[in-house]
C-alpha positions as CSV (number, residue, x, y, z in Angstrom):
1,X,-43.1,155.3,-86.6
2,X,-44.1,151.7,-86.0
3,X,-48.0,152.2,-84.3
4,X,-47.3,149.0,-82.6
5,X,-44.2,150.1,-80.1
6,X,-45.4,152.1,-77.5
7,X,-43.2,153.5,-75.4
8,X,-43.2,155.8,-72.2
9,X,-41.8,159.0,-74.1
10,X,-44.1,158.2,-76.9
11,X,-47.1,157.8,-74.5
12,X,-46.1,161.2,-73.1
13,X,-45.5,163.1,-76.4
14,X,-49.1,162.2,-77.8
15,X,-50.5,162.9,-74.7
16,X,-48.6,166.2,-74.8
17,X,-49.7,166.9,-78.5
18,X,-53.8,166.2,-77.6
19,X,-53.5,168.5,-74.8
20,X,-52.5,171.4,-76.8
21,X,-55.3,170.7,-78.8
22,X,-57.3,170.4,-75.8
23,X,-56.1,173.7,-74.9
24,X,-56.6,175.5,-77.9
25,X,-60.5,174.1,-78.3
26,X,-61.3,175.6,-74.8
27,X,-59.8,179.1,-75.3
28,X,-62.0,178.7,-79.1
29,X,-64.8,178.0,-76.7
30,X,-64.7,180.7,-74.8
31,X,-64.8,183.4,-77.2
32,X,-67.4,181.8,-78.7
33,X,-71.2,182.3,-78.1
34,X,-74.3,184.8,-78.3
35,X,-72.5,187.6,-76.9
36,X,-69.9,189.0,-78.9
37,X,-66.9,189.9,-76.5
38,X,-64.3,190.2,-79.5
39,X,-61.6,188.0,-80.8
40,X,-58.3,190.1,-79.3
41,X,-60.4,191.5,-76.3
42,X,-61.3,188.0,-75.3
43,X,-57.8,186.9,-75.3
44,X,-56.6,190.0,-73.3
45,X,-59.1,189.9,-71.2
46,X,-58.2,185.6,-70.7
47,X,-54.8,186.6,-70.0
48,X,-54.9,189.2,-67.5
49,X,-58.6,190.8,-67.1
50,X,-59.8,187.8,-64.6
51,X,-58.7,189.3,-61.9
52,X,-61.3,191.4,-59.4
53,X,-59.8,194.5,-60.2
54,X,-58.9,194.4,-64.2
55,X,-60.5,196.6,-66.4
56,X,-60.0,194.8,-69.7
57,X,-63.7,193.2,-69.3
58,X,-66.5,194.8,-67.8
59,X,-68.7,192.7,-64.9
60,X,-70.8,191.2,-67.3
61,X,-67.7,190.0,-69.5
62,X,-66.4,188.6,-67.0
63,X,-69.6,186.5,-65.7
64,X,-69.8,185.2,-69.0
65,X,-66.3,184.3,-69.6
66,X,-65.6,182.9,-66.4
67,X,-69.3,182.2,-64.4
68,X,-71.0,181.0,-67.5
69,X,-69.1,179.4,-70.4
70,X,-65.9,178.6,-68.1
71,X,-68.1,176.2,-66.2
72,X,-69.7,174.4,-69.5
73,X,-66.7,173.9,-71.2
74,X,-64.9,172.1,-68.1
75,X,-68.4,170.0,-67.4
76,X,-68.3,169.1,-71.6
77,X,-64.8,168.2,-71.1
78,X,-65.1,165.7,-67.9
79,X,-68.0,163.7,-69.6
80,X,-66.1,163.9,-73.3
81,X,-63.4,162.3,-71.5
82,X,-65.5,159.9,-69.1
83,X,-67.4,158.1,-72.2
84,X,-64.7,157.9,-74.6
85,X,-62.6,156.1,-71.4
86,X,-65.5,154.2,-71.0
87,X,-65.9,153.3,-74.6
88,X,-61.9,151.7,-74.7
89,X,-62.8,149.6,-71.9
90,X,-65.9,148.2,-73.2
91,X,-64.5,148.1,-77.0
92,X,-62.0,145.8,-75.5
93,X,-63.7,143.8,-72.7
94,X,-65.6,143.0,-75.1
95,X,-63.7,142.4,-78.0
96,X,-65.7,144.8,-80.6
97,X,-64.7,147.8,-81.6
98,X,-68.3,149.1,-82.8
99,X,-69.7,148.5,-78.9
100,X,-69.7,152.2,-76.8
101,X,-70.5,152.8,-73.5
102,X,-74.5,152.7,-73.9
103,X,-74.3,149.3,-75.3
104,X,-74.7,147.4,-71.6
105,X,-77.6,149.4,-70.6
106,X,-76.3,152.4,-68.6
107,X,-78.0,154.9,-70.8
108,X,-81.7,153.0,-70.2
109,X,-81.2,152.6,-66.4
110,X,-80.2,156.4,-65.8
111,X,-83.1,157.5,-68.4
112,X,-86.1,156.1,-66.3
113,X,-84.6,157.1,-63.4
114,X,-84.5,161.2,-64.7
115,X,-87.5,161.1,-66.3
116,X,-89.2,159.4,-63.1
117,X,-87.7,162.1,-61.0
118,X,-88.6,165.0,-63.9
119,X,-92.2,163.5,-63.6
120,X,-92.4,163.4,-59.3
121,X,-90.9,167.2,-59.0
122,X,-87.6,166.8,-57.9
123,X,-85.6,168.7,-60.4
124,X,-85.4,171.6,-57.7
125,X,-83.6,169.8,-54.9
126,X,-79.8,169.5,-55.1
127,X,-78.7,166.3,-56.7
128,X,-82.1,165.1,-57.0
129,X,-82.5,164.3,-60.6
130,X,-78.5,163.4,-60.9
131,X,-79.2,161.2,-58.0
132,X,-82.0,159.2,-59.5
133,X,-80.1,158.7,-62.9
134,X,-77.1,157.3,-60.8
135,X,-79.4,155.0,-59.0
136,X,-81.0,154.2,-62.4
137,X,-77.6,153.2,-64.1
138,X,-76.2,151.3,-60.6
139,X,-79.5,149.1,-60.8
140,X,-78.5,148.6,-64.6
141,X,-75.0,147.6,-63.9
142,X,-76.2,145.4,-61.0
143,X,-78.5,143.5,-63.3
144,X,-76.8,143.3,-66.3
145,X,-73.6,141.8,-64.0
146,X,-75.8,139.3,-62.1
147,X,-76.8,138.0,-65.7
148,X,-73.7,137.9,-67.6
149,X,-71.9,136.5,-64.7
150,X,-72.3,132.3,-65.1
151,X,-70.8,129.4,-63.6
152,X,-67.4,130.0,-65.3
153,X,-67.2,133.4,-64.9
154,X,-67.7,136.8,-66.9
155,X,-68.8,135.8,-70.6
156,X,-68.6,138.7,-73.1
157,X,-71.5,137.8,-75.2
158,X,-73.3,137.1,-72.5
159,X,-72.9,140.4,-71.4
160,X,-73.5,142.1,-74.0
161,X,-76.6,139.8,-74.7
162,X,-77.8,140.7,-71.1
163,X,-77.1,144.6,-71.5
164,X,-79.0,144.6,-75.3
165,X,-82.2,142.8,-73.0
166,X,-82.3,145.1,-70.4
167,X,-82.0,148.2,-72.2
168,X,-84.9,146.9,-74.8
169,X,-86.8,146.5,-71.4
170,X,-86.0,150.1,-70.0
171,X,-86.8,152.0,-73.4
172,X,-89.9,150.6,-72.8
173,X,-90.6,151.9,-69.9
174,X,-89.2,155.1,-70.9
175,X,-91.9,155.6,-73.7
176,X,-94.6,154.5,-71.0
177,X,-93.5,157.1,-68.8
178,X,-93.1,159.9,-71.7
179,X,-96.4,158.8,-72.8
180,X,-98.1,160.0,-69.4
181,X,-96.1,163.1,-69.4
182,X,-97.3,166.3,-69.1
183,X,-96.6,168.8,-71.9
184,X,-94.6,170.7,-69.5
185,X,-92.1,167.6,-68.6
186,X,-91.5,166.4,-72.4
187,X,-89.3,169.5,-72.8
188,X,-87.5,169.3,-70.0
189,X,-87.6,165.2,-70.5
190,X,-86.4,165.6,-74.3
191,X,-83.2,167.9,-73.5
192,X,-82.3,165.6,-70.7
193,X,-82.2,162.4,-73.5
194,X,-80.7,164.4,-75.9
195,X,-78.1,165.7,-73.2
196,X,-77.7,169.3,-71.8
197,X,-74.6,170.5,-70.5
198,X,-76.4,173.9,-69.4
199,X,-77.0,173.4,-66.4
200,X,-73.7,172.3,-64.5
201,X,-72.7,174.0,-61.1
202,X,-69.6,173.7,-59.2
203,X,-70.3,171.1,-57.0
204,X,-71.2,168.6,-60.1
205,X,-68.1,169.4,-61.8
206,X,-66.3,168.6,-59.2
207,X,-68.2,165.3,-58.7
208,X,-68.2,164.1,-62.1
209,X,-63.8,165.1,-62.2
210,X,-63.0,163.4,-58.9
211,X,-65.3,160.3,-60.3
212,X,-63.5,160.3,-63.3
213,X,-59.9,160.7,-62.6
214,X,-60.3,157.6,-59.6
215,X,-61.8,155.4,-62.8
216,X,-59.4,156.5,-65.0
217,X,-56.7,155.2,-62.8
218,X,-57.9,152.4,-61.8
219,X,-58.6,151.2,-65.5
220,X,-55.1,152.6,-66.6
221,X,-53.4,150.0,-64.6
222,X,-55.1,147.7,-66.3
223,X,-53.9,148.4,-69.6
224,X,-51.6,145.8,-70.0
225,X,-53.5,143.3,-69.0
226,X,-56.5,144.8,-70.9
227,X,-54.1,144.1,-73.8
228,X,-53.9,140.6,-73.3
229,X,-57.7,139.8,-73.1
230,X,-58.3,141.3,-76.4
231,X,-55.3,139.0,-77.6
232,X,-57.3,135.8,-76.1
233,X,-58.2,135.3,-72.6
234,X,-56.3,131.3,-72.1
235,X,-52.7,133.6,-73.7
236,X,-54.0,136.1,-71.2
237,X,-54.2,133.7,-68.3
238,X,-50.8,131.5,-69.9
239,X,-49.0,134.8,-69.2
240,X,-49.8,135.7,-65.6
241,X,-53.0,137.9,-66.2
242,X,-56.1,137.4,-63.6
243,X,-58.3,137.6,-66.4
244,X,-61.7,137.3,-64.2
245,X,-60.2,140.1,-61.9
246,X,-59.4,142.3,-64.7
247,X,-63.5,141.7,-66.6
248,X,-65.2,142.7,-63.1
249,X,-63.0,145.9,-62.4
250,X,-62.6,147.1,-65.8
251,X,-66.6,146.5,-65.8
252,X,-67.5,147.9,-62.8
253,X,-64.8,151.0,-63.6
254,X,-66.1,151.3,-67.1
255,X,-69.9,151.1,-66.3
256,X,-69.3,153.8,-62.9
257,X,-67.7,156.2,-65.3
258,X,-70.4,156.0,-67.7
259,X,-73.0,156.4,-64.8
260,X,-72.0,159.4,-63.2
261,X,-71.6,161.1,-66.6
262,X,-75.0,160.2,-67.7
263,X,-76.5,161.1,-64.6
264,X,-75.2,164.6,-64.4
265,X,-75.2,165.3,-68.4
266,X,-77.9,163.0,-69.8
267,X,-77.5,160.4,-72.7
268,X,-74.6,161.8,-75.7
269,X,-74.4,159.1,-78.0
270,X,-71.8,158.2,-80.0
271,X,-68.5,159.6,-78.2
272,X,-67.7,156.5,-76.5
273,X,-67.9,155.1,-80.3
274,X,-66.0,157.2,-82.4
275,X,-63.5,158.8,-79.9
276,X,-62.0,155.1,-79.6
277,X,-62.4,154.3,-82.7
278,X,-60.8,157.6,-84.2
279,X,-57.7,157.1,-81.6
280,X,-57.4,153.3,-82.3
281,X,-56.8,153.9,-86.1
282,X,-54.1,156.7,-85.7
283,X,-51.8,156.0,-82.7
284,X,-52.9,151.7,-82.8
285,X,-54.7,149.1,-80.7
286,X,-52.1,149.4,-77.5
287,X,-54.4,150.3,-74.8
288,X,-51.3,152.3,-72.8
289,X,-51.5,154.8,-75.5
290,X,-55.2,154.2,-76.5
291,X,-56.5,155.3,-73.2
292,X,-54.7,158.4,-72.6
293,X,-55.5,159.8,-76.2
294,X,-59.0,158.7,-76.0
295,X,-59.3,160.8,-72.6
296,X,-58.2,163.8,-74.2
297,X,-59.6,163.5,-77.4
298,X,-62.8,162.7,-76.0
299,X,-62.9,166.1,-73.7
300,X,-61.9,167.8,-77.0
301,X,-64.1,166.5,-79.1
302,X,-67.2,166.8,-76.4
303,X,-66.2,170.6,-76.2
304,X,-66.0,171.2,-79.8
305,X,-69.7,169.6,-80.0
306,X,-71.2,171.4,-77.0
307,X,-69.5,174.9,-78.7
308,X,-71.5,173.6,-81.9
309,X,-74.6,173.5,-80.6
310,X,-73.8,176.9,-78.7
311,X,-73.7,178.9,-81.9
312,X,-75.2,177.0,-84.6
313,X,-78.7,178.7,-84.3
314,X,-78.7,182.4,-83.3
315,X,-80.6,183.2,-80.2
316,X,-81.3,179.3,-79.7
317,X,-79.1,176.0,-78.2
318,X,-79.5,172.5,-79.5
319,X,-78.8,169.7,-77.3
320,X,-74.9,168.7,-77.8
321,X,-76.3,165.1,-78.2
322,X,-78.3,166.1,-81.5
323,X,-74.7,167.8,-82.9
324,X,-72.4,164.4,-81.4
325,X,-75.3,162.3,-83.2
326,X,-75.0,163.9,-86.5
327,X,-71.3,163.7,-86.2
328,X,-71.2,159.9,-85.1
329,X,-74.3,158.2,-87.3
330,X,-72.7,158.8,-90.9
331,X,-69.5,157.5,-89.3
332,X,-70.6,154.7,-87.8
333,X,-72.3,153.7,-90.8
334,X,-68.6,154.3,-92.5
335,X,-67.3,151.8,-89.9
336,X,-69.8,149.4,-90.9
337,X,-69.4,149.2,-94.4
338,X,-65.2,149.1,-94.0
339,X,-66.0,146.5,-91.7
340,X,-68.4,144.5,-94.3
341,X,-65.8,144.8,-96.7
């Protein structure tokens, strides 16, 4: 099939195919971990022990199953899907395919505000530290906006100039802060920049979701003309598109996106990168089809890592962002070198 017609029933069919692997990665998941439920059990038990009064899984089964892992897998999947979004809109916006969602500064912003909230005892309250990363990212966003944004409008270099600054500036401050930390908080202040996706409750997942399906929206109806800007922004503008209109939303949708998810899940390098990336090579540049596939993908993908990091060590859990790093680094330097040749 010819990568570069996309179609409606194409768009649909490939979006059918990655949810079945979606599918298939969660029910994995959940079978999966330090306590051994049993391969045919599990799925019995998946399939009609849920219930209050089944018998198929005892009260601890079923708090595992369904209070414990349930709840990770469908926290992995929102932010899998929020930065690899996030990664096709910056990847086009600004015209690179190696830039991710980290690259404007998001990451720094939201990592001095968790680690300043870690460090004043907040970690207990509902929201607090989640709410201090969001701040964190929004002042990012604000500033890296306020400096890209000249005369004649949105400049992608610019941009990307500005977010490169102000993320220098923040790691500064970051290593500062860790520097005065106490023994106790670099634990807790190392698992949050590696990400953890232990600790999500119902109220974030249900945050995090509703923030990313509204994003995801708003930056799917900007596909086409998303399209067009990577084509050239005058051919963009020749053919109807409101190009400056397009740079702010995508922006703003792209960089909110990438905020919540950080704030709720810490920093996970690399899936904004190679989700894209991966997507872009099999299915083609089309955004219409890129973005859908890169959603999916991206929850899959995020799942498969956090599952990784679940059972790699007995009796132990790495941070999915040390499992997502040593899956995105020795790709990344594969895209450099295809690049450079």
């Amino acid at each position: 099939m010819n990568r570069s017609i996309v179609t409606l029933s194409r768009v649909v069919r490939v979006s059918l195919v990655l949810a079945l692997v979606f599918f298939v990665s969660v029910i994995l998941s959940l079978l999966m971990g330090a306590a051994d439920i049993g391969v045919i059990q599990g799925l019995r038990g998946l399939l009609w022990g849920w219930y209050e009064g089944s018998t198929l899984l005892t009260d601890s089964e079923k708090a595992i199953l369904f209070s414990v892992r349930l709840p990770r897998i469908l926290f992995a999947a929102i932010v899998g899907a929020s930065l690899s979004s996030a990664g096709v809109v910056f990847q086009g916006l600004l015209r690179n395919p190696l830039a991710e969602p980290f690259i404007l500064g998001v990451s720094g912003g939201a990592a001095v505000g968790a680690i300043a909230g870690i460090l004043l005892g907040i970690t207990a309250l509902p929201f607090g530290l989640p709410l201090l990363a969001f701040l964190g990212s929004a002042v990012t966003v604000i500033l890296v906006f306020v400096v890209g944004k000249g005369k004649s409008g949105i400049n992608s270099h610019t941009l990307l100039l500005a977010g490169v600054i102000i993320n220098a500036f923040f790691s500064a401050i970051i290593m500062f802060l860790i520097s005065i930390s106490s023994r106790a908080d670099l634990h807790t202040i190392t698992f949050w920049l590696m990400g953890d996706l232990s600790l999500a409750c119902s109220l974030e997942i249900v945050t995090a979701g509703v923030f990313l399906v509204v994003s995801f929206l708003i930056i799917y109806a900007y596909a086409r003309p998303l399209n067009l800007i990577v084509g050239g922004e005058e051919t963009a503008m020749q053919l109807g598109v409101n190009v400056e209109q397009a740079k702010i939303v995508l922006f703003l949708a792209g960089s909110l996106m990438t905020a919540v998810a950080v704030s709720f899940a810490g920093i996970i390098g690399f899936v904004g990168l190679i989700v894209p990336h991966m997507m872009r090579m099999l299915l083609g540049p089309d955004h219409r089809l890129l973005m859908p596939a890169s959603f999916l993908f991206g929850a899959t993908f995020l799942v498969v890592a956090d599952t990784i990091a679940r059972v790699m060590i007995p009796h132990a859990e790495l941070p999915v962002g040390v499992v997502t790093a040593l899956c995105g680094a020795p790709y990344f330097i594969y895209l450099l070198k295809t690049r450079m040749a």
